[in-house]
Structures are given as C-alpha cells and as structure tokens.
Backbone as a ProteinNet text record, in pm:
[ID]
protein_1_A
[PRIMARY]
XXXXXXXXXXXXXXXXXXXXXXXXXXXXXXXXXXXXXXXXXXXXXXXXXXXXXXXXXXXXXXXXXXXXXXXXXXXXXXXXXX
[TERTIARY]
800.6	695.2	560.1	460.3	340.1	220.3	203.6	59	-48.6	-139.8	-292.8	-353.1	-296.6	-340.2	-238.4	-180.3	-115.4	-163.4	-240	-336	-352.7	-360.4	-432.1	-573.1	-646.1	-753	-889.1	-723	-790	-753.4	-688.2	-658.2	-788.3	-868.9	-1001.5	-981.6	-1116.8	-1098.1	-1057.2	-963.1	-951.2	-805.8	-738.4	-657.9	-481.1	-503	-373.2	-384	-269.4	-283.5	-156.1	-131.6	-18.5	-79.3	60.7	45.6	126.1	81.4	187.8	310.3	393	508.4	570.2	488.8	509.8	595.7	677.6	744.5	746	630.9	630.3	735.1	755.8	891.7	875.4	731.5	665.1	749	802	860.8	700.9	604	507.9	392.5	405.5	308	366.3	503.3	564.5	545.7	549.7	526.3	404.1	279.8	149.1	47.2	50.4	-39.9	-168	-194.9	-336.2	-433.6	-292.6	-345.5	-281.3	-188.4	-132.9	-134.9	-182.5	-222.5	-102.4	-109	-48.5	-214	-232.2	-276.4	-218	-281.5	-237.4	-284.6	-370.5	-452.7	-339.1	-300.9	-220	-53.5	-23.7	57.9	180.9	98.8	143.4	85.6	170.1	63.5	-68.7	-129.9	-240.5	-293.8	-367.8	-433	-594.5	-585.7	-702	-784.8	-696.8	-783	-723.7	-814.2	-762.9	-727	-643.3	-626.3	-744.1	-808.7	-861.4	-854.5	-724.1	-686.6	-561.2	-539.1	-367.4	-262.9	-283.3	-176.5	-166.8	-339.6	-260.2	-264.6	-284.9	-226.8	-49.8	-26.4	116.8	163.3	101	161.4	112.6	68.5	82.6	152.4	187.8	293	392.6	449.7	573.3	596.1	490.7	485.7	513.4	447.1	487.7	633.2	689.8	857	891.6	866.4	973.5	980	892.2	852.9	1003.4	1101.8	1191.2	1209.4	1054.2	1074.4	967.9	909.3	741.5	630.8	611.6	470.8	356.7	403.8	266.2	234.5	111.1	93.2	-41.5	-61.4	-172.5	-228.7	-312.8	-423.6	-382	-357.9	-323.3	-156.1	-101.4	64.3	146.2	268.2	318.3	324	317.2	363.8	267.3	150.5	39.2	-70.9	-35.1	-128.2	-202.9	-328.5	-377.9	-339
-214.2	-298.4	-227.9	-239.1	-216.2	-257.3	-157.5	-177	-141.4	-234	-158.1	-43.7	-24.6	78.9	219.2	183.6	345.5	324.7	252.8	249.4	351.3	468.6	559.1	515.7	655.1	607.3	608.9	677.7	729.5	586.1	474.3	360.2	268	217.7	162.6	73.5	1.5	-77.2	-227	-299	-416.8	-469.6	-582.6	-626	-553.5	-456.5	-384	-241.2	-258.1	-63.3	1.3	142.6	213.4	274.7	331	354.8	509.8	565.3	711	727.7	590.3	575.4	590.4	625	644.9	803.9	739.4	899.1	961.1	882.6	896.9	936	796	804.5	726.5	686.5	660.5	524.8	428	329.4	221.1	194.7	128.6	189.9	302	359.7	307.5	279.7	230.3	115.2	52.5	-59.3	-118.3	-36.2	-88.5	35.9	141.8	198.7	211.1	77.1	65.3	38.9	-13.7	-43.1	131.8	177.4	266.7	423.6	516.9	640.8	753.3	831.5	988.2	1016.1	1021.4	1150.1	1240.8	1373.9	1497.3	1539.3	1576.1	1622.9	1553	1446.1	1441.7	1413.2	1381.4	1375.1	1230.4	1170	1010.8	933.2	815.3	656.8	641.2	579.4	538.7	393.9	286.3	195.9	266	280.3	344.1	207.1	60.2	-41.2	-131.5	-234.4	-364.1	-435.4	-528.3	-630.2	-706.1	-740.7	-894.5	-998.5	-983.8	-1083.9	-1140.7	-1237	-1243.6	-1190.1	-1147.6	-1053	-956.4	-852.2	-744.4	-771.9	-916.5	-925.1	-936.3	-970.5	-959.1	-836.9	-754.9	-617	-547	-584	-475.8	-565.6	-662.2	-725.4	-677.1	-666.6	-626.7	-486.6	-414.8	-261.7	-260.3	-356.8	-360.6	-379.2	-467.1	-521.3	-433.9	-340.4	-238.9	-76.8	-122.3	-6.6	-10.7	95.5	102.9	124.2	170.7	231.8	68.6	0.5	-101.3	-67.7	56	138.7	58	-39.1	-121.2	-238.4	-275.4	-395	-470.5	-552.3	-657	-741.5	-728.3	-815.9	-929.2	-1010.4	-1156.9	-1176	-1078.7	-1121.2	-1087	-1151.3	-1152.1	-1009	-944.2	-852.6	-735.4	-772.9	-652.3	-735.3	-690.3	-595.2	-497.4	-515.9	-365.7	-302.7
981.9	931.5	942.6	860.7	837.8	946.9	1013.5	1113.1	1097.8	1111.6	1071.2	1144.9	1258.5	1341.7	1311	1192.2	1087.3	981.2	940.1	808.8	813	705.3	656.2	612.6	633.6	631	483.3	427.1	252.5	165.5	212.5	187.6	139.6	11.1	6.2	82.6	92.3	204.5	94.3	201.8	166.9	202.3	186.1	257.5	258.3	124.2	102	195.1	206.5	276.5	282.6	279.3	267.7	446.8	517.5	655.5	652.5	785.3	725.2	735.8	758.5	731.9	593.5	542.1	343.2	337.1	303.5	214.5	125.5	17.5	-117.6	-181.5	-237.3	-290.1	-436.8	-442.6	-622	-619.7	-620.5	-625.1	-604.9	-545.1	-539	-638.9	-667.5	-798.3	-946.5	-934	-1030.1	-1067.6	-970.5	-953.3	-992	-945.9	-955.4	-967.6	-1088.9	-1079.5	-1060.8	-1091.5	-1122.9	-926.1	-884.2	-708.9	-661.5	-658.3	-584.9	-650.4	-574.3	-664.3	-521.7	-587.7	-477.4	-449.6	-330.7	-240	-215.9	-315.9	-346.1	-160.9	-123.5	16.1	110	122.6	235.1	181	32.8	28.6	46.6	25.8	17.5	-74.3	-48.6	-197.3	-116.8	-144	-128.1	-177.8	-156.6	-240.6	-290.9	-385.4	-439.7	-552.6	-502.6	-595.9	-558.7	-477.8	-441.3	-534.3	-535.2	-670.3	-635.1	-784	-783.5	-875.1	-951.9	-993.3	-952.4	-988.7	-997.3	-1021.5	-1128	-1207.8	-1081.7	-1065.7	-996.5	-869	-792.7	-678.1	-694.5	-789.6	-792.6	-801.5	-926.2	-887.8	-744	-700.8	-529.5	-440.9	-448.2	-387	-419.4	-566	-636	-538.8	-585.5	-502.4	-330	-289.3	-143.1	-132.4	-184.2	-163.9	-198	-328.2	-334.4	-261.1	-141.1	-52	46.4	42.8	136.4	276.9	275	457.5	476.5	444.7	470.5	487.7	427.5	442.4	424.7	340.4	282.1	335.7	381	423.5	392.6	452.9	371.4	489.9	503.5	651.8	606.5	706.6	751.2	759.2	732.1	709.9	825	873.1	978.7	1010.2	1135.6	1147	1116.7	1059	1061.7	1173.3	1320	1414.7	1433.8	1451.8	1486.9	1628.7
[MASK]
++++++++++++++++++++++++++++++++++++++++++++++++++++++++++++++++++++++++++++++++++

C-alpha cells in the first residue's frame, strides 16, 4: 500500500502521488496520461497533473487500481500515513 512518507518528491503537489515503490510498468500512464507522465531522471510514473474534474478524477483512480505493486496513493484514503 501507498505511503506518503515514499511519496516521491517529483510528484506535483496535491492529493495523488506515485511512491518509489513504482516499477514503471506504464499501466497507470495508460490509464491516465494526462495525470501520470515517466520520469525519465529517476525513472518511474510520476503525477505531473492533479485531476480537477471528474472525469480525470476518475482517470487517476482508474490508474491507481490498475497499479500492481500500489504505488499510487491519494491523501485521505485508508492506509496512506505519513
């Protein structure tokens, strides 16, 4: 599960975040390009755009679920502690 205290720190700020539990494995870029980019420099997803609508709060949700290891997480949800 996703902890804020493995937040990466190239993550914009806001309630989504990829942690360095990411293997980049493009399944959440697929998902949601427009929220999730590669960091070439370290080599993982990234949130490079908070949602603020609906729609793309759904797509970075979509993208979170289809994260296999739980790299991704979102302030206020069970299980993200700092």
């Amino acid at each position: 599960m996703a902890t804020l205290s493995e937040r990466l720190p190239e993550n914009v700020p806001g309630p989504f975040y990829v942690t360095l539990q990411c293997i980049d494995c493009d399944l959440c870029r697929e998902d949601a390009p427009d929220i999730y980019r590669r960091n070439d420099a370290i080599g993982y997803s990234v949130v490079h755009h908070q949602p603020t609508t609906p729609e793309e709060e759904a797509r970075a949700l979509a993208g979170q679920e289809s994260c296999p290891v739980d790299a991704i997480g979102r302030d206020g949800e069970p299980g993200t502690s700092a």
